[in-house]
Every structure is written in C-alpha cells, then in structure tokens.
KOLMAR-614951 format. One line per field, with one value per residue (C-alpha): residue number from 1; chain; residue in one letter; z, y, x. Coordinates in nm, 4 decimals. Each point is the difference from the previous one (the first is absolute). Layout:
N
seq <- (NUM | ...)
mol <- (A | ...)
type <- (A | ...)
Z <- (Z | ...)
Y <- (Y | ...)
X <- (X | ...)
***
This chain:
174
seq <- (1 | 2 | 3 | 4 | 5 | 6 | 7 | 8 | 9 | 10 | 11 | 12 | 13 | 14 | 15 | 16 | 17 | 18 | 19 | 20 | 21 | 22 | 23 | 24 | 25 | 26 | 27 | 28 | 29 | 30 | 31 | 32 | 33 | 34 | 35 | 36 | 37 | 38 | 39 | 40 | 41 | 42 | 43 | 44 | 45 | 46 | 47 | 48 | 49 | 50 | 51 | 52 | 53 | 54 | 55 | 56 | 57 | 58 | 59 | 60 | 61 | 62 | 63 | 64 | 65 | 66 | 67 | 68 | 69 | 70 | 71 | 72 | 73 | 74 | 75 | 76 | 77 | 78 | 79 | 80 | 81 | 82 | 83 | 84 | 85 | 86 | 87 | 88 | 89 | 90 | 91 | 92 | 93 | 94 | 95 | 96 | 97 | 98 | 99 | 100 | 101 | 102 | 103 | 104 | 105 | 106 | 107 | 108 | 109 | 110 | 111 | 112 | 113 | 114 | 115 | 116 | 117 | 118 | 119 | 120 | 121 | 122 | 123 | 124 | 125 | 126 | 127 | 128 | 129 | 130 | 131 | 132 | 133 | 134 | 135 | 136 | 137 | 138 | 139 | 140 | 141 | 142 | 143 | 144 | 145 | 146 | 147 | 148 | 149 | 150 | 151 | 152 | 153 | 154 | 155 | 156 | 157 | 158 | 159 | 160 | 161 | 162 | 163 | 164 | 165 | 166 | 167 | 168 | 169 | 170 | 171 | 172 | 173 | 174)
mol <- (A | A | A | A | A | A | A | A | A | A | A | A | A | A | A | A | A | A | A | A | A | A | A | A | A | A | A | A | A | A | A | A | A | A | A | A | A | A | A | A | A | A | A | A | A | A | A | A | A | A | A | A | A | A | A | A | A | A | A | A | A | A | A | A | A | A | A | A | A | A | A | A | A | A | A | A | A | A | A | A | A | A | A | A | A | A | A | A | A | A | A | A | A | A | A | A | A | A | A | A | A | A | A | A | A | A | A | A | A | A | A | A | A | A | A | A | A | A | A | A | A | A | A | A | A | A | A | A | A | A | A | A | A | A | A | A | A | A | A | A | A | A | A | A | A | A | A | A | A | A | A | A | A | A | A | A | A | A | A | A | A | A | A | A | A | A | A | A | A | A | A | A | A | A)
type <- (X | X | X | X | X | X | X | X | X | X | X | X | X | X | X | X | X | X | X | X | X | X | X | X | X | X | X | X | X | X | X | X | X | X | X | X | X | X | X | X | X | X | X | X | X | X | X | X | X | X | X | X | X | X | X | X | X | X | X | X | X | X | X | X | X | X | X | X | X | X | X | X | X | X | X | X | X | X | X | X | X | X | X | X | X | X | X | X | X | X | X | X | X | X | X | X | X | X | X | X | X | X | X | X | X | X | X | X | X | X | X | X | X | X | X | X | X | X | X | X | X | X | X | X | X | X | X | X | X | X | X | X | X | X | X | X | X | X | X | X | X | X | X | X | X | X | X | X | X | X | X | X | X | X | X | X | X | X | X | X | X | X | X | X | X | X | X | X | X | X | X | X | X | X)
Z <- (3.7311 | -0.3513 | -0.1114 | 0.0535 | -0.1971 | -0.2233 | -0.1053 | 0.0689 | -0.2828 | -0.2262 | 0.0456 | -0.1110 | -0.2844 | -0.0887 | 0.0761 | -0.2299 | -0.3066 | 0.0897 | 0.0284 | -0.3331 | -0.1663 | 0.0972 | -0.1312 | -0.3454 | -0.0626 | 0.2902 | 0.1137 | 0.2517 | -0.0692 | 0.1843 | 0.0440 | 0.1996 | 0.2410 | 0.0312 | 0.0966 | 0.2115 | 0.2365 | 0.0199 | 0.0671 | 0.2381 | 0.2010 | 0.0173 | 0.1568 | 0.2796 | 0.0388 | 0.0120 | 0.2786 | 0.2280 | -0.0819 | -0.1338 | 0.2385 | -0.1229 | -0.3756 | 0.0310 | 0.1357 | -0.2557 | -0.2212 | 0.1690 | -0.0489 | -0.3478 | -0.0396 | 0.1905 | -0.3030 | -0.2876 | 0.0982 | 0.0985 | -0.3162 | -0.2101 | -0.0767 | -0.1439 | -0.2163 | -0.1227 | -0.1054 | -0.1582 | 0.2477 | 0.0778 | -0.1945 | 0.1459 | -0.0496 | 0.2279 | 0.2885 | 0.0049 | 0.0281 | 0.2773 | 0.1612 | -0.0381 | 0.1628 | 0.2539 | 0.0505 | 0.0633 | 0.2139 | 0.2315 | 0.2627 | 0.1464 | -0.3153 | -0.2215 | 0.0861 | -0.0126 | -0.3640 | -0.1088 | 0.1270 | -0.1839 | -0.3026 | -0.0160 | 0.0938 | -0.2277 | -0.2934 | 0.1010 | -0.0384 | -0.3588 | -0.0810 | 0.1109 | -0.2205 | -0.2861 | -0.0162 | 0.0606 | -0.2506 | -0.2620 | 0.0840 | 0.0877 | 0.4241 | -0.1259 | -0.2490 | 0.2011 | 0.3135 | -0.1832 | -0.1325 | 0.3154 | 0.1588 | -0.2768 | 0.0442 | 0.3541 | -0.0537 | -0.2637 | 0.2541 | 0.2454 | -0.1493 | -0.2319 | 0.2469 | -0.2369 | -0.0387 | -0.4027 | -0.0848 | 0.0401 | -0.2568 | -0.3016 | -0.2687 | 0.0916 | 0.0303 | -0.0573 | 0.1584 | 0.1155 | 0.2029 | 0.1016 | 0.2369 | 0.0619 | 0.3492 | 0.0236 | 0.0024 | 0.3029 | 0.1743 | -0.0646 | 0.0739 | 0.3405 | 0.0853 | -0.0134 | 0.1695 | 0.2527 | 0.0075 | 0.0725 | 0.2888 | 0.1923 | -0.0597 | 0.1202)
Y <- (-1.6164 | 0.1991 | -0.3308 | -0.1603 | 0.2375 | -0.0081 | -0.4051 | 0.0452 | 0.2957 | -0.2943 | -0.2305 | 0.2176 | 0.0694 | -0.3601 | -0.0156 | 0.2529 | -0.1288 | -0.3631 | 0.1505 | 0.1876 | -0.3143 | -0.1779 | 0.2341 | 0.0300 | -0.3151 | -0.2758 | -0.0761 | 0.0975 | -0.0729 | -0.2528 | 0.2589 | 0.2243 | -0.2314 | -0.1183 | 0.3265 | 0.0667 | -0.2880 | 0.0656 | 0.3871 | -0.1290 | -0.2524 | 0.2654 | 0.2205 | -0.2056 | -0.1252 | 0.4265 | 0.0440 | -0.3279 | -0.2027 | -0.3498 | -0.1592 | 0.1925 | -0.0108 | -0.3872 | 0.0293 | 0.2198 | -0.3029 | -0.1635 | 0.1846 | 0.0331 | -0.4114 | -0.0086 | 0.2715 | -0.2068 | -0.3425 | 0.1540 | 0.1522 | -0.2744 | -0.1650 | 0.3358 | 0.0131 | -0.3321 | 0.0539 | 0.3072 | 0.2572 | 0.1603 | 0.0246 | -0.1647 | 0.4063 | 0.0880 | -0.2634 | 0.1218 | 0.3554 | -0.0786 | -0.2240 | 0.3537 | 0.1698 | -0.2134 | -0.0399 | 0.4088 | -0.0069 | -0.2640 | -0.2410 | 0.2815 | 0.1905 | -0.2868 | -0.0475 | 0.3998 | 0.0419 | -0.3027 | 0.1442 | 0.3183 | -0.1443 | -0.2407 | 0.2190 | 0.2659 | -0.3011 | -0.0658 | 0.3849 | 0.0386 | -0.3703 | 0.1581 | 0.2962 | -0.1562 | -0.2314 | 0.2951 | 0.2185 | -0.2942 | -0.0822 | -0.4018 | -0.0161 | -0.2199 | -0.2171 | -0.0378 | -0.1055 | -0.2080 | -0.1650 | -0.0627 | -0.1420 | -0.2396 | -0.0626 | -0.0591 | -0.2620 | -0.2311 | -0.0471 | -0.0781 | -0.2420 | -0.1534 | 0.0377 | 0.1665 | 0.3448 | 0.0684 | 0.3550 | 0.2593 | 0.2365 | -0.0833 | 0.1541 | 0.3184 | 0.1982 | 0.3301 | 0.3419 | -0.0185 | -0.3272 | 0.0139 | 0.2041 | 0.0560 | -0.0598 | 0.1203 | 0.3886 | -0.1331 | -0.0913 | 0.3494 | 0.1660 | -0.1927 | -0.0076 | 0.4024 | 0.0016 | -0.1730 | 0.1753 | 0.3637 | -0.1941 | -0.0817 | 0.4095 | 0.0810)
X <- (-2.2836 | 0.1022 | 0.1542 | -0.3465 | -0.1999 | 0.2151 | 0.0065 | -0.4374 | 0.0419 | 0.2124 | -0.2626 | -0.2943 | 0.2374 | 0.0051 | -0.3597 | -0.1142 | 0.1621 | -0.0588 | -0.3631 | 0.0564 | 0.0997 | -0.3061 | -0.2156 | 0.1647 | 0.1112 | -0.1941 | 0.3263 | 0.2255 | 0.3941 | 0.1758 | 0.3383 | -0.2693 | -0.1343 | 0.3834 | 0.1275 | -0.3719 | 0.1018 | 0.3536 | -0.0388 | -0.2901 | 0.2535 | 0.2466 | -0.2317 | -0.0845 | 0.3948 | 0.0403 | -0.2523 | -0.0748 | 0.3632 | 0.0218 | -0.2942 | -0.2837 | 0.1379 | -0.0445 | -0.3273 | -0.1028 | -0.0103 | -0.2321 | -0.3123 | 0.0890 | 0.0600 | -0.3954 | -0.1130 | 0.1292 | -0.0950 | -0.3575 | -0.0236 | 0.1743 | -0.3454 | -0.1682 | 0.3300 | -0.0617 | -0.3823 | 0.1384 | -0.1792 | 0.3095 | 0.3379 | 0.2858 | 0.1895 | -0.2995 | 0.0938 | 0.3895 | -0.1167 | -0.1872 | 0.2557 | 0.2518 | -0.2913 | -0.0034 | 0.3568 | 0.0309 | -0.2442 | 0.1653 | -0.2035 | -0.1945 | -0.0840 | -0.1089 | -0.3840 | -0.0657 | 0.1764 | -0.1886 | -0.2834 | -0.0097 | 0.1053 | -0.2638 | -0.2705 | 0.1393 | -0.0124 | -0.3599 | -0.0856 | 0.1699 | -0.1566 | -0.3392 | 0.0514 | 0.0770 | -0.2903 | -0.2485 | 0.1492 | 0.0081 | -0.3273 | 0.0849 | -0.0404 | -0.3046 | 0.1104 | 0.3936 | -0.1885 | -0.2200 | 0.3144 | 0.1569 | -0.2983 | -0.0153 | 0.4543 | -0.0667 | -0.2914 | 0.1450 | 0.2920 | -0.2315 | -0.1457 | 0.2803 | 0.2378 | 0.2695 | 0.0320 | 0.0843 | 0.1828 | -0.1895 | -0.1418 | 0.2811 | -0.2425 | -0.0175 | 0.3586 | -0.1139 | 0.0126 | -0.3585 | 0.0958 | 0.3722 | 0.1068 | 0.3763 | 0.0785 | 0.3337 | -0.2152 | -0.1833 | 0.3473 | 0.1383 | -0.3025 | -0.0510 | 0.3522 | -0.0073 | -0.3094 | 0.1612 | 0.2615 | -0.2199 | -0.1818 | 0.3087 | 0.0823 | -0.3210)
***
C-alpha cells in the first residue's frame, strides 16, 4: 500500500513539472514523459504483477491512436498525447475511462474559462463551426487554427491532466 502512494506521489511529481513546462515554455520534455511511463509501468508491475502491467498498455495504445488525428491537425501536442498515455497507463484497464474523464471535463472547464475571461467564446465557436464545415464539404480537414498561438487561444493541456488526475485521485479517497 505505502509503496503505491508512494510511485502515485512520483507521478504527480512528474506531472506537475511536465505541467509547469507547458505552461512556460508549450512544451513538455520528452525525459518527463519517459520517466512518467516508466514510473507508471512500474507501478502497476508493483501492485497487479506482470499481467495487468501489459494490459496497461493497451488503453494507452487506444488513447494515442484516437488522439493521433487531433495531433496531426495540431489540436493537441504530441507531449500532450504521451502524458495522457502515462495517465492512462497508471490508471490500468479499470482506471483509464474515469481519469480520462476528469481530465477532459476538467480541460473543457479551464477551455470554458479562458474564452469567457478573454472575451472570444463567440468568435472561437464561430471559428469552429466554420473548421467543421469546410471539412464537410471539402472532405479534408486542414490544421486547425495555425494563426493564432497566443495565450488567449492555447491552452496547455498538460494543467488539465494534473489537475484531473488529482481530482481523480480525491474522488477515489472520498
């Protein structure tokens, strides 16, 4: 049990600064996401042996090839999909669709916030309406929203993966 909490306390380490990273520099360092997964696959080696370790993978293989195409349109960094996948892989088989969960619905909040407070819900909506149309009709879906990298727009998702991941974390305590 104390040798669980304490590779869930490495991971929010990792999570934090890979989190910290993001928001200071819109990147989150290979090395981190390296040593996320490995402390991750250790964890579940630790506490449900070899078996569940390997099946631990497999969520996380579903996450990046269902998020693969968002990386390619350039909604979501390819540092964001490997956090997830280390998310996913501590969570193991049963854990994976609640963590996700919370972390998308926590990145929908923040997303939510942001557009309020810079005064752009409108105009972002507006924009995606018009994204989703074109490929509708043309078939192709181009990359999405390359002219505006700013603050007011980008939102760095590894702070949605901590943030849900500890949220998670206080609803399985609860």
């Amino acid at each position: 049990m104390l040798i669980g909490q304490i590779f869930k306390a490495g991971l929010l380490i990792i999570l934090f600064f890979c989190a910290l990273s993001d928001v200071r520099t819109n990147r989150i360092p290979n090395r981190l996401t390296a040593e996320g997964l490995i402390l991750a696959f250790l964890y579940q080696i630790m506490q449900y042996g070899w078996d569940a370790a390997a099946l631990s993978l497999f969520p996380a293989a579903i996450c990046v090839l269902a998020m693969l195409p968002l990386t390619m349109l350039r909604m979501f960094g390819a540092g964001d999909i490997k956090l997830l996948s280390v998310v996913v892989v501590s969570a193991g088989m049963e854990g994976a669709f609640t963590h996700l969960l919370y972390i998308f619905l926590t990145g929908a909040a923040m997303s939510l916030y942001k557009m309020i407070r810079y005064r752009n819900l409108r105009r972002r909506l507006c924009y995606l309406k018009t994204y989703l149309m074109t490929a509708a009709v043309t078939g192709e879906a181009g990359i999405y929203d390359t002219e505006s990298r700013n603050k007011e727009i980008l939102l760095p998702f590894a702070v949605p993966v901590l943030a849900g991941t500890v949220i998670t974390a206080a609803a399985q305590i609860l």
